[in-house]
GUTI-176621 format. One line per field, with one value per residue (C-alpha): residue in three letters; chain; x, y, z. Coordinates in Angstrom, 2 decimals, decimal comma. Layout:
residues N
aa: [Ala; ...] $
ch: [A; ...] $
east: [X; ...] $
north: [Y; ...] $
up: [Z; ...] $
***
This chain:
residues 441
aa: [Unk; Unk; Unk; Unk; Unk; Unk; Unk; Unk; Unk; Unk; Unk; Unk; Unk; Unk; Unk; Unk; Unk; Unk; Unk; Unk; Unk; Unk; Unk; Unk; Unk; Unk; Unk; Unk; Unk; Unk; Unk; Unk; Unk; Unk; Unk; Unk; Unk; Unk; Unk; Unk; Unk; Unk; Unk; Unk; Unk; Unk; Unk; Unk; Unk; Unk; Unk; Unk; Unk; Unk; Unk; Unk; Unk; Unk; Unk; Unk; Unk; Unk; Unk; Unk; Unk; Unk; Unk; Unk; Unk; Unk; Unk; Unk; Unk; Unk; Unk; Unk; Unk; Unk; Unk; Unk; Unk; Unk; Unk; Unk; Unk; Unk; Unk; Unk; Unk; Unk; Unk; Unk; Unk; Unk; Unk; Unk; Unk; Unk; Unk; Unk; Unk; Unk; Unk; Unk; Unk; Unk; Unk; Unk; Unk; Unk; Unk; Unk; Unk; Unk; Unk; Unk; Unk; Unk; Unk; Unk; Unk; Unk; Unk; Unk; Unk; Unk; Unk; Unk; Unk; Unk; Unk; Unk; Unk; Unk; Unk; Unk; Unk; Unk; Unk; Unk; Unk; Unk; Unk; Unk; Unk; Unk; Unk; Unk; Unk; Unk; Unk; Unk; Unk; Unk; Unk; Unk; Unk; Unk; Unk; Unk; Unk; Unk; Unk; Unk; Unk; Unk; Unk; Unk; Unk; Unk; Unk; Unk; Unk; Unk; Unk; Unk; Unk; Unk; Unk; Unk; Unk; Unk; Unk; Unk; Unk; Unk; Unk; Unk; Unk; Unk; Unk; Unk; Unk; Unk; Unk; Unk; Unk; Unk; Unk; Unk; Unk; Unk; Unk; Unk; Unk; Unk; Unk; Unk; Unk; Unk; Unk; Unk; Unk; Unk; Unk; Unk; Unk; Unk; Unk; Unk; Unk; Unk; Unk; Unk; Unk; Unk; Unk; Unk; Unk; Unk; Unk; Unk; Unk; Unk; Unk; Unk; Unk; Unk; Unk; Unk; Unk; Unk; Unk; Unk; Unk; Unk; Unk; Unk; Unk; Unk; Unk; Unk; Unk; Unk; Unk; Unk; Unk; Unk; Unk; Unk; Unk; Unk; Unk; Unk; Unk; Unk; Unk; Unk; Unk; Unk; Unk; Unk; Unk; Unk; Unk; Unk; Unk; Unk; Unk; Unk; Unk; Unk; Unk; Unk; Unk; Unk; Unk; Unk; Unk; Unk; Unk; Unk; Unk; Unk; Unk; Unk; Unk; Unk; Unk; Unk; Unk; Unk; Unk; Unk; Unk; Unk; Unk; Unk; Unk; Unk; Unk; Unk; Unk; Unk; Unk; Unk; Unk; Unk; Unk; Unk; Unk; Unk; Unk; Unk; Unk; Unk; Unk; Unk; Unk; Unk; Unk; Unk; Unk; Unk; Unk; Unk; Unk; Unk; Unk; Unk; Unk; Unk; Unk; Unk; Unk; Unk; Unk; Unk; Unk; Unk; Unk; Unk; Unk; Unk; Unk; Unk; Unk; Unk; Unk; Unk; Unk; Unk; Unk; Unk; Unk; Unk; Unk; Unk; Unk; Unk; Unk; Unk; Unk; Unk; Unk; Unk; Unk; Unk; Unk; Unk; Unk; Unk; Unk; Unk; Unk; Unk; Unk; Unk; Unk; Unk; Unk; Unk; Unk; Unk; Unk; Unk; Unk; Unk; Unk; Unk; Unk; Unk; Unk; Unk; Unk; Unk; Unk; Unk; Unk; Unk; Unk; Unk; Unk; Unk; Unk; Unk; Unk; Unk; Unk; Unk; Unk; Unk; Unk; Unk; Unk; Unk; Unk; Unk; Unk; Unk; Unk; Unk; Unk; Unk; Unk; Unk; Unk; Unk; Unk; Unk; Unk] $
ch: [A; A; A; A; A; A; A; A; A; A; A; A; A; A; A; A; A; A; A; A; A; A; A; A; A; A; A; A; A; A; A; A; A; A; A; A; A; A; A; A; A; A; A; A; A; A; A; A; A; A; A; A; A; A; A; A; A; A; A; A; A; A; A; A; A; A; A; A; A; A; A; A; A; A; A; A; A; A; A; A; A; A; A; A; A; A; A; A; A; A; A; A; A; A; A; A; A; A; A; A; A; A; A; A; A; A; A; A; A; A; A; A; A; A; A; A; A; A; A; A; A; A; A; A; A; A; A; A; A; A; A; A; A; A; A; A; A; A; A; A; A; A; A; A; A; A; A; A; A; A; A; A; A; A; A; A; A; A; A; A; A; A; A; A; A; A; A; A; A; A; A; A; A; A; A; A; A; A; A; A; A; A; A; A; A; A; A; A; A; A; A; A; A; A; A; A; A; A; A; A; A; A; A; A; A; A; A; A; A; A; A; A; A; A; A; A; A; A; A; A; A; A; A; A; A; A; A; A; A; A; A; A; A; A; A; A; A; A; A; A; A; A; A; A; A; A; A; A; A; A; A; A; A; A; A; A; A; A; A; A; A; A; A; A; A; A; A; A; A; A; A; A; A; A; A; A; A; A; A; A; A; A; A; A; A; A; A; A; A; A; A; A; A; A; A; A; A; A; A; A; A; A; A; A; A; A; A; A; A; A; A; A; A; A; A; A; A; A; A; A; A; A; A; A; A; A; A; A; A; A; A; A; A; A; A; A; A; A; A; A; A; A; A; A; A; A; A; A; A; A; A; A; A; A; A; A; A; A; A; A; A; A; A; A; A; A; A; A; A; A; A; A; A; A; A; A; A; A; A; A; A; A; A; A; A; A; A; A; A; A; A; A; A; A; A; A; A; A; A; A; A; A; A; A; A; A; A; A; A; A; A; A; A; A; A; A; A; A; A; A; A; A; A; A; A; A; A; A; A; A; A; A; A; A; A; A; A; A; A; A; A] $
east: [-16,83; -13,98; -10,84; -8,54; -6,33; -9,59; -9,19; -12,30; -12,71; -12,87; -9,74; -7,93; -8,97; -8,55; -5,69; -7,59; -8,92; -11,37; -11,17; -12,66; -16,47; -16,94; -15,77; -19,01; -20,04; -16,92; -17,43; -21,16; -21,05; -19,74; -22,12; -24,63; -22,27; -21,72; -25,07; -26,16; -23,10; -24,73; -28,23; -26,37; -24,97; -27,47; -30,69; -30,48; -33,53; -35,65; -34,85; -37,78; -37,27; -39,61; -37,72; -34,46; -36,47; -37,90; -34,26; -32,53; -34,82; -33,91; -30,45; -29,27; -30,20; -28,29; -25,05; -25,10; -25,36; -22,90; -20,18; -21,49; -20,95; -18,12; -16,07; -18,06; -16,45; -13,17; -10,29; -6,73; -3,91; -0,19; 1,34; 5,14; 6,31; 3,26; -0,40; -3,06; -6,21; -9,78; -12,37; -16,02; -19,40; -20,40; -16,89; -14,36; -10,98; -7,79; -4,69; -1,26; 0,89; 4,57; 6,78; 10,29; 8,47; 7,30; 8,41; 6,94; 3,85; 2,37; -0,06; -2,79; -5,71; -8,55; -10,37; -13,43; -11,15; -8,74; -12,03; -13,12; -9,51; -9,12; -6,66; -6,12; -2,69; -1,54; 1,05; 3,26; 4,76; 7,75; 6,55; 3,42; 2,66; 2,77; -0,98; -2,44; -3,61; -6,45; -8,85; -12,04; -12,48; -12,15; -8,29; -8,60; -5,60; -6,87; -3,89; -5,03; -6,45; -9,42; -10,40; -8,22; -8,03; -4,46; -2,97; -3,62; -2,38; 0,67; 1,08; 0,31; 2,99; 5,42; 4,67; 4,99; 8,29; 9,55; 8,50; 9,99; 13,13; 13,83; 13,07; 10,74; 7,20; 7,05; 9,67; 7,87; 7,76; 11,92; 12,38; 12,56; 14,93; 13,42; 15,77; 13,45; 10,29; 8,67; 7,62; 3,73; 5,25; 7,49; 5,03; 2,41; 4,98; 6,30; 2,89; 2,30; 5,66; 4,29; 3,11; 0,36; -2,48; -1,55; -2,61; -5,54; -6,67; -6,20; -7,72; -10,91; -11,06; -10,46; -13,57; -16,03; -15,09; -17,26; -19,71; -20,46; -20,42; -22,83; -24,93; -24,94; -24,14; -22,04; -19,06; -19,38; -20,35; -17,49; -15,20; -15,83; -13,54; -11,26; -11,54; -11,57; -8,42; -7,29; -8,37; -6,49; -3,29; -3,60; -4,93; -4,52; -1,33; -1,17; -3,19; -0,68; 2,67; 1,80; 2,54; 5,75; 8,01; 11,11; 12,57; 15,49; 14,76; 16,38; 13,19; 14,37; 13,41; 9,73; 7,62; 4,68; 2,39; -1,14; -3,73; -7,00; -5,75; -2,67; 0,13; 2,33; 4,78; 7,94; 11,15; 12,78; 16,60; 17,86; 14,78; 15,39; 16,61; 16,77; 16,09; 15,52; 15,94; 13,97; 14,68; 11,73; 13,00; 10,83; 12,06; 15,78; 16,52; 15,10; 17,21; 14,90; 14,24; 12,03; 12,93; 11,13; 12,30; 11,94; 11,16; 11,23; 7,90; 5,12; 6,04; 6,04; 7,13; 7,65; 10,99; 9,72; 7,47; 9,74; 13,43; 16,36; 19,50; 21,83; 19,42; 18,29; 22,11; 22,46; 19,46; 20,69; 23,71; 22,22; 20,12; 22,48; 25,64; 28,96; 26,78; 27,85; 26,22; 28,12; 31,49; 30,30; 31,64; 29,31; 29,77; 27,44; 26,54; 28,68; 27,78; 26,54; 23,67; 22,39; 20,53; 18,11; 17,78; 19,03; 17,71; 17,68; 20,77; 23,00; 20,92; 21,87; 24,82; 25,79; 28,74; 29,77; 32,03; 32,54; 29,57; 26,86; 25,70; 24,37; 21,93; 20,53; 18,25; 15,72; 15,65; 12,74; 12,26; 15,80; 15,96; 19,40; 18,26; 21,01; 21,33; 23,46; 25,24; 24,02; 20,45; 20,66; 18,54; 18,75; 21,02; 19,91; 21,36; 18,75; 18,97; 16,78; 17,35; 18,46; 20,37; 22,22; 22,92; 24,27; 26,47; 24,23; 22,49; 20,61; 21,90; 18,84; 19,43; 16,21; 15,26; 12,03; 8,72; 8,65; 8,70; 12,79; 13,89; 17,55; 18,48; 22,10; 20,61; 22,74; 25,52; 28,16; 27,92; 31,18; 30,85; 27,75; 28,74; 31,64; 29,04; 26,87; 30,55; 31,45; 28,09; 27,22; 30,62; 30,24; 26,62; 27,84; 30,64; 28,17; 25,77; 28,51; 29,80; 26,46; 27,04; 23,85; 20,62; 21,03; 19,84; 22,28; 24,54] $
north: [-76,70; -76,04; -75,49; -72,05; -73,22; -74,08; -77,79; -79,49; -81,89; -84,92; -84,35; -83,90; -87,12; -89,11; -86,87; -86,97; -83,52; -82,60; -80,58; -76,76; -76,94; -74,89; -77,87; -79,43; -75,90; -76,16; -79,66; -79,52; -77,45; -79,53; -81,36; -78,89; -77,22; -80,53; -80,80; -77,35; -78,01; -81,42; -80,07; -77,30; -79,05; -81,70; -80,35; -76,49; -76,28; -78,31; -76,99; -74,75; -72,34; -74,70; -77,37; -75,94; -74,96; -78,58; -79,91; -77,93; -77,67; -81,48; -81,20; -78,51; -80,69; -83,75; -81,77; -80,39; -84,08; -85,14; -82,34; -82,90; -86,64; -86,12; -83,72; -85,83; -88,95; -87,67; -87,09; -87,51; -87,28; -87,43; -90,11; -90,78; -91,91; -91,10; -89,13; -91,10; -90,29; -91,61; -91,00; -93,20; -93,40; -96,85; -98,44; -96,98; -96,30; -95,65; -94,34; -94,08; -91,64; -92,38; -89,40; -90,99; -90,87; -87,68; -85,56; -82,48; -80,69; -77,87; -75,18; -74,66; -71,93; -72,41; -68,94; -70,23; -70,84; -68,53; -65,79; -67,39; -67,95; -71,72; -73,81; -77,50; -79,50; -81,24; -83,75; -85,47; -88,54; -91,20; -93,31; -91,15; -90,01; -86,72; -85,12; -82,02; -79,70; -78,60; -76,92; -79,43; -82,05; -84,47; -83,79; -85,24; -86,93; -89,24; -87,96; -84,51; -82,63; -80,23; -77,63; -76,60; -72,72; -71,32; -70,80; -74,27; -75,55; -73,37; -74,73; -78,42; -78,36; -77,09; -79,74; -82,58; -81,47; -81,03; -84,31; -86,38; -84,93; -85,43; -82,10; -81,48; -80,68; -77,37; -76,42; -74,16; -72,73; -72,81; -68,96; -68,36; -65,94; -64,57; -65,45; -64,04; -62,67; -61,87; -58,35; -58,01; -55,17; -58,14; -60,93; -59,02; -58,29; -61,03; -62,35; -59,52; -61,16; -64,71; -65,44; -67,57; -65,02; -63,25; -66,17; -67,07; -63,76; -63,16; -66,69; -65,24; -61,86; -64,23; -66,22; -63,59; -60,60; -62,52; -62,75; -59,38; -58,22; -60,52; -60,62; -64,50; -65,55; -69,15; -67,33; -65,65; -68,83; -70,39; -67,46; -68,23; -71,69; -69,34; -66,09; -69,05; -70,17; -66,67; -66,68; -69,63; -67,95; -64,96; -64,42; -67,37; -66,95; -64,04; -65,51; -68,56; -66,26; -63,19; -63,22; -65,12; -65,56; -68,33; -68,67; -70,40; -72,32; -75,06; -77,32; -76,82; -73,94; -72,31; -71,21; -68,80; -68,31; -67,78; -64,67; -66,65; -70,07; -69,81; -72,11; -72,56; -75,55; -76,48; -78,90; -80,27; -80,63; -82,93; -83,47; -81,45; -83,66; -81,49; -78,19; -75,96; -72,67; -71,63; -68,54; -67,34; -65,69; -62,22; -62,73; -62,29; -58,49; -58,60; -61,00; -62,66; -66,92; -69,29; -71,76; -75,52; -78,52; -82,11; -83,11; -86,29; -87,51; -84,74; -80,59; -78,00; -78,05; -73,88; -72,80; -68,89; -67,76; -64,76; -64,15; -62,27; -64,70; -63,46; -64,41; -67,88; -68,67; -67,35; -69,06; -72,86; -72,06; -72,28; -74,64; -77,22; -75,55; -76,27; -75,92; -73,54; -73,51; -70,99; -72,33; -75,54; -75,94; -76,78; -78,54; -78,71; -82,30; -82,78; -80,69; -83,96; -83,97; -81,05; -83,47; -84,37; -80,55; -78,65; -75,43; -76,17; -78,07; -74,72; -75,19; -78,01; -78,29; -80,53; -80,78; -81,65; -80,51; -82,86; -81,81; -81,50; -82,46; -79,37; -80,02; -76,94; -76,94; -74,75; -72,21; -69,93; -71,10; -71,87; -74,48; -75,47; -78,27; -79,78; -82,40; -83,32; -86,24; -88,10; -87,66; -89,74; -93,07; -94,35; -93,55; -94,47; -94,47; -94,53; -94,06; -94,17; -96,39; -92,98; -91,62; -94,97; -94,62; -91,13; -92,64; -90,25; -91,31; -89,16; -89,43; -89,55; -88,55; -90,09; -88,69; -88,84; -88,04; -83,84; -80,99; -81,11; -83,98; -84,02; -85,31; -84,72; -84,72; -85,99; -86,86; -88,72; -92,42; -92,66; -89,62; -91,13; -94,03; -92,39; -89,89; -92,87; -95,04; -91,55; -90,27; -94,06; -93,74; -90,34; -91,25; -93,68; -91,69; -88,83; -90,91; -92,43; -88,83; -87,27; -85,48; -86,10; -84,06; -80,75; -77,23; -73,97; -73,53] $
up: [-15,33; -17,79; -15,95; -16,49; -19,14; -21,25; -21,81; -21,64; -18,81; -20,83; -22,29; -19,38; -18,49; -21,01; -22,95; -26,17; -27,80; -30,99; -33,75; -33,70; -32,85; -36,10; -38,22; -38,71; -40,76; -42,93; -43,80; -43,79; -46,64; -48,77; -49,59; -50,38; -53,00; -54,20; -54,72; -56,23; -58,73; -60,01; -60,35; -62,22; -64,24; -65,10; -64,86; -65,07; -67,32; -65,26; -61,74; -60,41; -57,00; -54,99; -56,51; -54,63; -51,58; -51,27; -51,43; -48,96; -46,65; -46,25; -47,72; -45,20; -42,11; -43,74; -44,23; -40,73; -39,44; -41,26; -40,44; -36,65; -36,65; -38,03; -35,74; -32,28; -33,50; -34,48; -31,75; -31,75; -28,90; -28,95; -27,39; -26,46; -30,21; -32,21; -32,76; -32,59; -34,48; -33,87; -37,06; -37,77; -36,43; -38,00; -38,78; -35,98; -37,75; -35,76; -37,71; -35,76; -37,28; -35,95; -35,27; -36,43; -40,17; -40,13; -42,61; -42,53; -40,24; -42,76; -41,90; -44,55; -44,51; -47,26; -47,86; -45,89; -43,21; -42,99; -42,45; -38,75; -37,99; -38,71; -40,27; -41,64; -39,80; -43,03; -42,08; -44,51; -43,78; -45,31; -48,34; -48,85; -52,93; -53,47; -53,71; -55,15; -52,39; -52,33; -50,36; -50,61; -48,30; -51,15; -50,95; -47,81; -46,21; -43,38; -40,61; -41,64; -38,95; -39,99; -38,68; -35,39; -35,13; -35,91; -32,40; -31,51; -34,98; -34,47; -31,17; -31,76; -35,12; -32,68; -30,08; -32,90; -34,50; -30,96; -29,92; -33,31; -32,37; -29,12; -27,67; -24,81; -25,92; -25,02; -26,44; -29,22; -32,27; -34,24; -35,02; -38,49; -40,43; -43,69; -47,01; -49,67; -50,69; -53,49; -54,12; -55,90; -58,02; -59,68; -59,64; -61,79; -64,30; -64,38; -65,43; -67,50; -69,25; -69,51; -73,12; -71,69; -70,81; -73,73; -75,86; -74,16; -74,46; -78,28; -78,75; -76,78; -78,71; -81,92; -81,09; -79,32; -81,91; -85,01; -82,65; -81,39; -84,99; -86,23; -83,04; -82,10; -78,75; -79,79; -80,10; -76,90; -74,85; -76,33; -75,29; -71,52; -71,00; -72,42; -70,17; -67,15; -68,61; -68,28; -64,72; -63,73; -65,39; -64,09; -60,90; -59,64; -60,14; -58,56; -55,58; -55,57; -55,64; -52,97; -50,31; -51,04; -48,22; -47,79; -44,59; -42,40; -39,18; -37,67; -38,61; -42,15; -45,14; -44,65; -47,56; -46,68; -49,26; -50,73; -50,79; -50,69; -49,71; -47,02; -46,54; -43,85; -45,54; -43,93; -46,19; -43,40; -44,17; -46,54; -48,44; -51,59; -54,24; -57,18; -57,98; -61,42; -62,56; -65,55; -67,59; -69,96; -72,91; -71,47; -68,16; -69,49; -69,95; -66,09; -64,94; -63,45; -62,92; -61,42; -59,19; -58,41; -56,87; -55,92; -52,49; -50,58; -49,77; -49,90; -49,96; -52,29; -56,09; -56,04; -54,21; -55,69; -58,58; -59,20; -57,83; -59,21; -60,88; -57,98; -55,25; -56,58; -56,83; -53,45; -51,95; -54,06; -52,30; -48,53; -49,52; -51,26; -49,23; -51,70; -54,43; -56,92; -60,14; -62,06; -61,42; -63,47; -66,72; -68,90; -72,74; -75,95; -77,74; -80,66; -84,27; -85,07; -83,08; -85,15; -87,28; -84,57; -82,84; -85,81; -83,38; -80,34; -79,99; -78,84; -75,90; -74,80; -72,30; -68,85; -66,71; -63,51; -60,71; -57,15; -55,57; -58,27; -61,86; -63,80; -67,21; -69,40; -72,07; -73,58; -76,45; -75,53; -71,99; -70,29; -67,82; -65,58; -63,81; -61,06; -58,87; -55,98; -56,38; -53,32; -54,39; -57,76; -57,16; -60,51; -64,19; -67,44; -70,93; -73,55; -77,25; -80,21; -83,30; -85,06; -82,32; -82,18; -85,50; -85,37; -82,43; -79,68; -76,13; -73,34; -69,98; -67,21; -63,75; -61,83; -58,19; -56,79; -57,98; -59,44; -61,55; -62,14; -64,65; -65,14; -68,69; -70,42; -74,04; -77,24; -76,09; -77,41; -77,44; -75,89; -73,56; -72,51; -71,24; -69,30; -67,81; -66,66; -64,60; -63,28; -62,10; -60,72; -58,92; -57,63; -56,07; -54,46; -52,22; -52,45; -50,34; -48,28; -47,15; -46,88; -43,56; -42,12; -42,30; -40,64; -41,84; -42,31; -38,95] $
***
């Protein structure tokens, strides 16, 4: 009998719990797509309709042993410092996910999913590489949890953030305070203003229009990786960006997004390292920017798609709080330096106040990329044979693994190397007075 709270027996006993009885469909059908993509692929011309019949009536029993075995073998239960997760039918594998090197608990909803109410518990932990996410089991993490439906995955992130900090288990969900969103009205024009999809789609007119005129079908096959192209830049885009939501919470800044594939991603505090704003040359007369960012360990590259100047400046400034990018003065190379970047050397500035160092470059696409000082890991000088001979260096400002690159180009020789003693010495009280990591009060 299952008692009222709805806990199977067995896990009351034993305090372990499984995954969402509906996992085995979800991963079951894996492998058939897997399979109808390879015949596809590889045999289309050969492949008859009994053929197919044949194959699934054996393939379709295969996949749903597989996704059974592998949600009855698969349980997990938090214990006082840790989760503990139990996968394998053959080989029994335990993994022991400690709580004190946890880094973030992220809710993610594939399309498939997201329609029965289901989610994946992605959780990201200290010294892990950053992966793509994806919505295929072979972007499997093995301390993900998939499938749990999204109450319980709500609940059980709650219970694990609570727990690595000290707090009593039940102490729920942090409430969140919205910061920004991004409207759809702005996101499609903003696309609309991207020269990609415009390119892609000239280059598929250019290809297809001979084509139609002379009444082969080559030019028109080799149109489609280009209208797929146009896909990915468009609507997935789209699909990517709305809804777009960035909120504030105690656990640390929260970042709702995705139409067809949902994420619930949380950047506990402290673990931005370096964040850019980039300025299309469309985008201008809008005012508008895109921001991304480095994070420690695993998290999302996109702080938003699409965001006015005024809010990303406001938003950098509760996110990095003394951070005030305007108020930086920046300075050009020397007129020198116009023999290496005859045109795009106007564009190229840096500068630095007591709290942050501040790079731009760009001529058509602007970026201002900035890093706190406490977050620089490594600084590095490095010069060409014909930079060293126009007396010029680049100044690199490593952090870890991202999108944002911080680079003072053409510089100097001499200011250089005073960039490189003053930034070496200002990292190193930066990271000796970094308060420590704590979200807005």
């Amino acid at each position: 009998m299952r008692p009222p709270d709805g806990t199977p027996p067995w896990s009351r006993r034993t305090g372990f719990h499984r995954l969402h009885p509906l996992t085995p469909f979800l991963r079951g059908w894996v492998i058939v797509a897997a399979f109808a993509a390879t015949v596809g692929r590889n045999f289309a011309e050969d492949v008859t309709a009994r053929a197919v019949g044949l194959t699934l009536i054996f393939l379709i029993p295969a996949a749903g042993t597989y996704g059974y075995c592998a949600w009855r073998f698969t349980r997990y239960r938090i214990e006082r410092d840790g989760l503990r997760l139990d996968t394998g039918l053959l080989v029994r594998r335990t993994r022991y996910v400690r709580l004190d090197r946890l880094q973030s608990v992220d809710i993610v909803q594939p399309l498939l999913a997201r329609m029965i109410g289901l989610a994946i518990l992605r959780l990201d932990l200290a010294g892990r590489e950053r992966r793509e996410r994806s919505d295929s089991d072979g972007g499997d993490s093995g301390s993900d949890l998939r499938y749990l439906s999204i109450g319980h995955a709500h609940r059980l992130r709650a219970e694990l953030l609570a727990t690595a900090a000290g707090l009593a288990p039940d102490a729920g969900e942090a409430p969140h305070h919205p910061l920004a969103e991004v409207p759809p009205r702005r996101l499609i024009a903003a696309i609309a203003l991207s020269p990609e999809p415009w390119a892609v789609l000239f280059g598929a007119a250019a290809i297809a229009t001979p084509s139609l005129l002379t009444g082969t079908r080559a030019g028109g096959l080799g149109a489609i990786p280009l209208l797929g192209w146009l896909w990915h830049t468009t609507f997935r885009i789209f699909a990517a960006g709305y809804p777009y939501t960035v909120s504030e919470s105690p656990d640390g800044l929260r970042i709702d997004s995705g139409l067809l594939e949902h994420a619930h991603a949380t950047v506990p505090p402290g673990r931005v390292q370096a964040i850019s704003v980039g300025e299309p040359m469309l985008w201008r007369p809008c005012g508008w920017v895109t921001i991304r960012m480095n994070v420690a360990g695993a998290g999302p590259s996109v702080l938003l798609p699409v965001a006015r100047r005024d809010e990303a400046l406001e938003l950098i400034g509760k996110l990095l709080p003394g951070v005030d990018v305007a108020a930086v003065a920046l300075t050009r190379p020397p007129r020198r330096a116009a023999l290496l970047a005859p045109i795009h050397r106007r564009a190229l500035s840096c500068g630095a106040d007591d709290v942050v160092f501040v790079a731009r470059h760009g001529l058509l696409h602007r970026h201002t990329d900035l890093i706190p000082h406490g977050k620089v890991q490594s600084i590095r000088l490095v010069a060409n044979p014909l930079a060293r001979l126009l007396r010029l260096a680049d100044v690199h400002l490593d952090t870890t693994g991202g999108p944002v690159r911080v680079r003072a180009g053409l510089r100097d020789q001499a200011e250089a190397l005073r960039i490189v003693a003053v930034q070496a010495e200002r990292s190193r009280l930066g990271r000796r007075s970094a308060l420590p990591d704590r979200w807005m009060t």
